[in-house]
C-alpha positions in Angstrom: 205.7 51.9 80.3 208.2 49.3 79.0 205.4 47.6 77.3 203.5 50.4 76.1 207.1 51.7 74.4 207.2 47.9 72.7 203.6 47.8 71.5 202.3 50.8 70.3 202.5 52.4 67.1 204.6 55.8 67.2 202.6 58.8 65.3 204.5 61.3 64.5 203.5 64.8 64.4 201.9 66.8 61.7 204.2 68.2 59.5 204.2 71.7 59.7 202.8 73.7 57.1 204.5 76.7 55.4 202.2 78.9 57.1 203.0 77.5 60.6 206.7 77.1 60.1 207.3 81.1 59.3 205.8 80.9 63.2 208.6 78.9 64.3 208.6 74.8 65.2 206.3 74.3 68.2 206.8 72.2 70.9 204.7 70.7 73.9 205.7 70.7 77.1 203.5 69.3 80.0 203.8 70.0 84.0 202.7 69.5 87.2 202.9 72.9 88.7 200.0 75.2 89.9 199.9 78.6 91.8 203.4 80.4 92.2 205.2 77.4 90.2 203.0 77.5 87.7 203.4 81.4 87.1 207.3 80.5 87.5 207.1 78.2 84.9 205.3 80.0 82.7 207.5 82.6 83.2 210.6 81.3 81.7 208.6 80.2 79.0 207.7 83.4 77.8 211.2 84.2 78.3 212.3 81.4 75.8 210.1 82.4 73.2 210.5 86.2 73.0 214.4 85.3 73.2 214.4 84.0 69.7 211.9 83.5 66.6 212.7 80.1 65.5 210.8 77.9 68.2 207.6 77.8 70.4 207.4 76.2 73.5 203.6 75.5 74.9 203.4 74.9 78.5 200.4 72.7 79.7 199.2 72.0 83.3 198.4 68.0 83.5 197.4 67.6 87.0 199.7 66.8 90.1 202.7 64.8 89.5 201.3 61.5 89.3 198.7 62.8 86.9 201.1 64.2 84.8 203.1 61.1 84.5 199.8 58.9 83.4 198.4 61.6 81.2 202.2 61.3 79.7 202.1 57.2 79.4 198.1 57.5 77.8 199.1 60.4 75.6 201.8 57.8 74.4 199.8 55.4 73.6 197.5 57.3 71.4 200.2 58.1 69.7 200.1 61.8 71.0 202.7 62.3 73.4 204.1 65.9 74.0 207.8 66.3 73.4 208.5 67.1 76.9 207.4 65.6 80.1 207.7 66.2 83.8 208.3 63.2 85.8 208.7 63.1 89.5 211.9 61.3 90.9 210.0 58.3 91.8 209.1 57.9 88.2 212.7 57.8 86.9 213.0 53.8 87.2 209.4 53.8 85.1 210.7 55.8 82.4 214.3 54.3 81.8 212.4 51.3 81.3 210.1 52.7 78.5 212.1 51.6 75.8 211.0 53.5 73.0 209.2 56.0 74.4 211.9 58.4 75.5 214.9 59.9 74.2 217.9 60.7 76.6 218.6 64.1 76.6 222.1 64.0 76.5 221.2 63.0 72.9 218.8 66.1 72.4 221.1 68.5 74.1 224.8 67.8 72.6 226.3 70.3 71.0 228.4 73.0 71.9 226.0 74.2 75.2 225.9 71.5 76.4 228.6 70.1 79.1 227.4 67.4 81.4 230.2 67.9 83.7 228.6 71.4 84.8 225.4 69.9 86.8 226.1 69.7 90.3 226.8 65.8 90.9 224.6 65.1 93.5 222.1 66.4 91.5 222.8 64.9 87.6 223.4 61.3 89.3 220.1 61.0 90.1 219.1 60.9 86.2 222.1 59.4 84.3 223.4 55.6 83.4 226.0 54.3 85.6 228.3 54.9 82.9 227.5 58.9 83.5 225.4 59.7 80.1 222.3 62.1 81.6 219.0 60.4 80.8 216.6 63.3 81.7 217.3 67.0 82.5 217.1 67.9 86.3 214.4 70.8 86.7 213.1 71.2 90.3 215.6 69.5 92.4 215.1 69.6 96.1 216.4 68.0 99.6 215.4 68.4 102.9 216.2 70.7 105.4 215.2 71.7 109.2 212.6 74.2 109.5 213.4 76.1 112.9 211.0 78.9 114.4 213.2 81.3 115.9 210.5 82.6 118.3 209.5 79.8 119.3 212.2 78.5 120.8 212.9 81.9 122.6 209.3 81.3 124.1 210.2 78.2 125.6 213.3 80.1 126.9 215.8 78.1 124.3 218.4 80.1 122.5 217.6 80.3 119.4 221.0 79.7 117.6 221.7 76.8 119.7 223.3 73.5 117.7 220.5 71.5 116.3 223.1 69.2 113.6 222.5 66.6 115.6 219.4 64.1 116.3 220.5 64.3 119.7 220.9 67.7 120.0 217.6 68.5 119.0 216.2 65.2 121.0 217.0 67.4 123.9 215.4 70.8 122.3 212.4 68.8 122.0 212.4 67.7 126.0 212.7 71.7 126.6 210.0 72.4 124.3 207.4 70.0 125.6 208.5 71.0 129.4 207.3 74.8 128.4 203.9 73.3 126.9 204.2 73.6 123.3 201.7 71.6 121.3 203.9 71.2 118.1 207.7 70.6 119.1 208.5 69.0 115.7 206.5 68.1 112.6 207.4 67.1 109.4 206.5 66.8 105.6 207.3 63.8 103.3 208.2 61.1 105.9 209.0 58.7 103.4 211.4 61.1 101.7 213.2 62.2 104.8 213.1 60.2 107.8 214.2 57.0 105.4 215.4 57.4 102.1 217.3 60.8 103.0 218.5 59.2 106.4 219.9 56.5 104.7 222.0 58.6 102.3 222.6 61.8 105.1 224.7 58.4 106.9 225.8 56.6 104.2 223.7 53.0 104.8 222.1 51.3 102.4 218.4 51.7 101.7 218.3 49.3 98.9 221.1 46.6 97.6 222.4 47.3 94.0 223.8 50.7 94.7 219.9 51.5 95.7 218.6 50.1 92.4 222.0 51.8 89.9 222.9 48.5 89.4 220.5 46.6 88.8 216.6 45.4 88.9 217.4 42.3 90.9 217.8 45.3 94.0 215.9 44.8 97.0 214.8 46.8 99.9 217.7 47.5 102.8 216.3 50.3 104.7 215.2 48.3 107.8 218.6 48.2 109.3 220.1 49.1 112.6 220.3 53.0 111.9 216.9 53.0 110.0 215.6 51.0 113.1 217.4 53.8 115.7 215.7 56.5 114.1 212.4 55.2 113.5 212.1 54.2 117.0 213.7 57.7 118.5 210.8 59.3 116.6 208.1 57.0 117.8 208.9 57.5 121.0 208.9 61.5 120.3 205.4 60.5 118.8 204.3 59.2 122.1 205.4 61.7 124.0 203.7 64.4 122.3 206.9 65.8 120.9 206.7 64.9 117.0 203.0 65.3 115.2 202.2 63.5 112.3 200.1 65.3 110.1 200.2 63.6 107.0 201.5 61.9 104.3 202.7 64.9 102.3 203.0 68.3 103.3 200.1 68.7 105.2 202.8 69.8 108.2 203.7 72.7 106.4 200.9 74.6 107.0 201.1 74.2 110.9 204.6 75.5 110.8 203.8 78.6 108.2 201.2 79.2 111.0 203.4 79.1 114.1 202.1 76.6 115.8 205.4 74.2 115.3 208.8 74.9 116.4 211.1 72.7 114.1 210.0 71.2 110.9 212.0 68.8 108.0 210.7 69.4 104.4 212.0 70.6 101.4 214.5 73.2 100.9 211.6 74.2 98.0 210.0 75.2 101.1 211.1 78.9 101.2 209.2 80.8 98.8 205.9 79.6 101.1 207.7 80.1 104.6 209.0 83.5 103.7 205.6 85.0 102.1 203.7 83.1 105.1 205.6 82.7 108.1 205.0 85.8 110.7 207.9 85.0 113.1 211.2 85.0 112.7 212.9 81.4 111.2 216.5 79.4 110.2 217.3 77.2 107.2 219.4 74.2 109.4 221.4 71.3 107.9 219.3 67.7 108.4 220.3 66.8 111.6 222.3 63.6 111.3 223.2 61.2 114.1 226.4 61.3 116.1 228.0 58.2 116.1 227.4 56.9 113.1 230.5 56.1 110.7 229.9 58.4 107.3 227.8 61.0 108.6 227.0 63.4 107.6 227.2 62.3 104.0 224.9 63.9 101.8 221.2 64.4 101.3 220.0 63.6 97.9 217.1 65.1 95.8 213.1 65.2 95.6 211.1 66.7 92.7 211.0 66.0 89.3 213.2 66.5 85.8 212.0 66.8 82.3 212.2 63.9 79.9 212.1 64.1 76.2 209.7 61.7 74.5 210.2 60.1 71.5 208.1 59.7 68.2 208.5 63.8 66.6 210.6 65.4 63.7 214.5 66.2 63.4 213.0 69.8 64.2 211.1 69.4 66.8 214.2 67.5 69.1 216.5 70.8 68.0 213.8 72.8 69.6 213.4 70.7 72.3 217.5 70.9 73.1 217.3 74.3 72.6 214.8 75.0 75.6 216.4 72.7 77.8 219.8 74.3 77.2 218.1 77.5 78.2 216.6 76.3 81.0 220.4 75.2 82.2 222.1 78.5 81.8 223.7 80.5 84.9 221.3 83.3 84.9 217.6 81.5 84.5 219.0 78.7 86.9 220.0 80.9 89.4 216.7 83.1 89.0 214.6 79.6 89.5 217.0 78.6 92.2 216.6 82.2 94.2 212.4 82.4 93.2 211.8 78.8 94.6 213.8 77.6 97.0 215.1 74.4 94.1 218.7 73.7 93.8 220.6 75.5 91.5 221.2 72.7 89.0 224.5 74.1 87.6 227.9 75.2 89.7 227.8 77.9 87.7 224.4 79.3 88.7 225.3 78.2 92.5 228.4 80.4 91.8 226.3 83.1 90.1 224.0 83.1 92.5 226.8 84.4 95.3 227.7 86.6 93.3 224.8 88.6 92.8 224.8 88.2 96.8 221.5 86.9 97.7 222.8 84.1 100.3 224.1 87.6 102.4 220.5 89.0 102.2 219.0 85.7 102.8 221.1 83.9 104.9 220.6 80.2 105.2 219.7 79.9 101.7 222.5 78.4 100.8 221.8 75.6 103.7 220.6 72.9 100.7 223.5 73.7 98.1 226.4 72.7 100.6 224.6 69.7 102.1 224.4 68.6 98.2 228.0 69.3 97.0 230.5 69.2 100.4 230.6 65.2 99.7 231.2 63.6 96.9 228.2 60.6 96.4 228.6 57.5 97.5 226.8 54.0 96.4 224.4 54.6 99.2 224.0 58.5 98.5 223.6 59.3 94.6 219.9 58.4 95.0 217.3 55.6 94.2 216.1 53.9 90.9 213.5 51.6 92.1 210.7 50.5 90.1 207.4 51.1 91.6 208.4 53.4 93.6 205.5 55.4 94.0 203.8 52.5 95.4 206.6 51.7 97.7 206.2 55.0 99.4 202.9 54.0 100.1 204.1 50.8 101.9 206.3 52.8 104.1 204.1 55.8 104.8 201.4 53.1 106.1 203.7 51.0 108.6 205.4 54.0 109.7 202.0 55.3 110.8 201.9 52.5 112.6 204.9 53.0 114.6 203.6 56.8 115.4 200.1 55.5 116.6 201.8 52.8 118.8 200.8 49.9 116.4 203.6 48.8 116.0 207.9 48.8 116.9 210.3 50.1 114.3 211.6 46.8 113.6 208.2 45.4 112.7 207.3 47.9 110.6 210.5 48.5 109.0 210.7 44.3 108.2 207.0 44.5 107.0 208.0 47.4 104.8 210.8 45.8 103.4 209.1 42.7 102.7 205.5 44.2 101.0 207.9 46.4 99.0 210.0 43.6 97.3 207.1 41.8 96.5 206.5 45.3 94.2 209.9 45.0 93.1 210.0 41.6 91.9 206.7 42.1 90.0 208.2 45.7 88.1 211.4 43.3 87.6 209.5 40.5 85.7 207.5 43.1 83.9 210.6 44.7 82.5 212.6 41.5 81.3 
């Protein structure tokens, strides 16, 4: 990105004609969302534009996330980027080093609307300087949560509200679970995302040096240490067992569990709207288990999903419409709407607050599960989130030598070292890139 911000030429857009402006300044805005996202999305579009007559927002579909972001970095270098992209969370290091090709959006969003001090911490840190300035507006924001099917545990003869916070609580579910001849004790989505990078922050360790990349591009990986290494190997040895199944890289898990055949499952609090239109059984939102024992934790989870950045190279206009959507997109009532629709974080306190008001955690109890494992701590080094360039690739590292380690392959600690040392290899090459 960096050095298709330095060497191509910025185009700017058309100027509007007479005939065009009575219709209000237009404005692209590209996505990665399909199905019930996608109508979500296009929702609160149509809500922006028939709130007002002086700007047009056009939603485009670009593909899945990673799609989006290259059809965003091609677009750019045509000369034909759209003034608002959606990048996932892994792409954040990419885009903060596109000089030139973005435009914070504190920038596009000051003025009276706009306060940055009323995003929810956890969630704004992920996407602003070290010095606080917010580089790109949080949109779907996410963190993971424990999936627990209420009827299956009464099948294996488990009460259902018993304490699953911790690892080792729930080490002992899964004994019980397997003794009663379940196939599917615990599954998960996004290992990557949860089992390390969340696990690091949910106990305060480092996964990376440099405040997990904040601090600097000279960071390097960290998340083969001796927590890291305990819970890797606890879940290998569930793997072996029979008690954790793999089934995939993503969220190919989620399925099995909307189907009933898995008793607990970690993935996204986004999760909901699927579980609750799918599941047939009765099921809990749980906090993350965390490990007893270990100094810090619980901390705090920290986000997955994506945010909208603003891209450079359009008119004075165009940026005014741009802040205008995203300020719209912040307020108390379509934030708390998203937050209840999806299953996202509210991105605001004040939609959080709104949202209890209107009383939908009561009706919907667990709901709220995400929200206060994102906000009872204050962040720490370790837990505001990661910057690390190349990221997407990274995962890929650690999704491959963690399948190892469920197959049998290979130990924690091999893996976990191998990891470590295949991703700063990535690192050093996206540092030299971007100096």
């Amino acid at each position: 990105m960096r050095s298709l911000a330095l060497g191509a030429t910025l185009v700017a857009t058309t100027t509007l004609t007479p005939l065009a402006a009575l219709a209000g300044t237009e404005i692209q805005f590209w996505h990665a969302f399909t199905g019930r996202l996608g109508e979500l999305v296009a929702e609160q579009v149509e809500t922006f534009n028939e709130s007002q007559s002086d700007y047009t927002v056009n939603a485009t579909h670009k593909g899945n996330y990673s799609e989006t972001l290259n059809a965003g970095i091609a677009a750019f270098r045509a000369g034909e980027q759209p003034h608002i992209l959606m990048v996932f969370e892994v792409g954040t290091a990419t885009m903060m080093g596109a000089q030139g090709a973005i435009r914070p959006v504190y920038e596009v969003m000051a003025g009276d609307e706009f306060d940055p001090d009323a995003y929810i911490g956890a969630v704004k840190g992920y996407y602003t300087t070290t010095d606080g300035q917010m580089l790109s507006l949080p949109f779907n924001s996410s963190t993971p949560v424990l999936w627990v099917n209420r009827d299956a545990l009464e099948g294996a003869g488990i009460d259902p509200d018993t304490d699953l916070s911790t690892w080792q609580n729930v080490d002992a579910v899964l004994d019980q679970l397997a003794e009663a001849g379940h196939d599917c004790p615990l599954t998960t989505a996004w290992q990557s995302w949860i089992h390390l990078e969340n696990l690091s922050a949910y106990h305060d360790v480092p996964f990376a040096t440099k405040g997990n990349g904040f601090a600097g591009l000279d960071t390097e990986l960290a998340f083969n240490g001796s927590v890291q290494v305990q819970h890797i190997s606890a879940m290998g040895e569930w793997a072996a067992e029979g008690k954790f199944i793999y089934a995939g890289r993503r969220n190919e898990g989620g399925a099995n569990f909307r189907a009933g055949e898995c008793a607990l499952f970690t993935e996204s609090s986004a999760g909901y709207a699927g579980i609750k239109s799918e599941a047939q059984f009765e099921f809990d939102v749980r906090p993350l288990p965390y490990w007893d024992g270990v100094e810090g934790a619980p901390q705090n989870t920290i986000i997955g999903g994506a945010s909208l950045w603003v891209m450079e190279g359009h008119e004075p206009a165009e940026y005014e419409a741009a802040g205008a959507f995203l300020n719209f997109l912040s307020s108390p009532e379509i934030q708390a709407k998203w937050h209840q629709d999806t299953g996202y974080l509210p991105i605001t306190t004040a939609a959080g607050e709104l949202t209890r008001e209107q009383g939908f955690y009561d009706e919907n109890p667990g709901t709220d599960v995400a929200v206060k494992q994102m906000t009872t701590n204050s962040p720490t080094a370790n837990s505001k989130g990661l910057r690390l360039g190349s990221f997407d690739q990274i995962r890929g590292i650690i999704d491959e030598e963690l399948e190892a380690v469920w197959s049998g392959d290979k130990d924690a600690q091999a893996a976990l070292d191998s990891a470590v040392e295949r991703g700063n290899q990535l690192l050093r090459r996206f540092e030299r890139a971007s100096n």
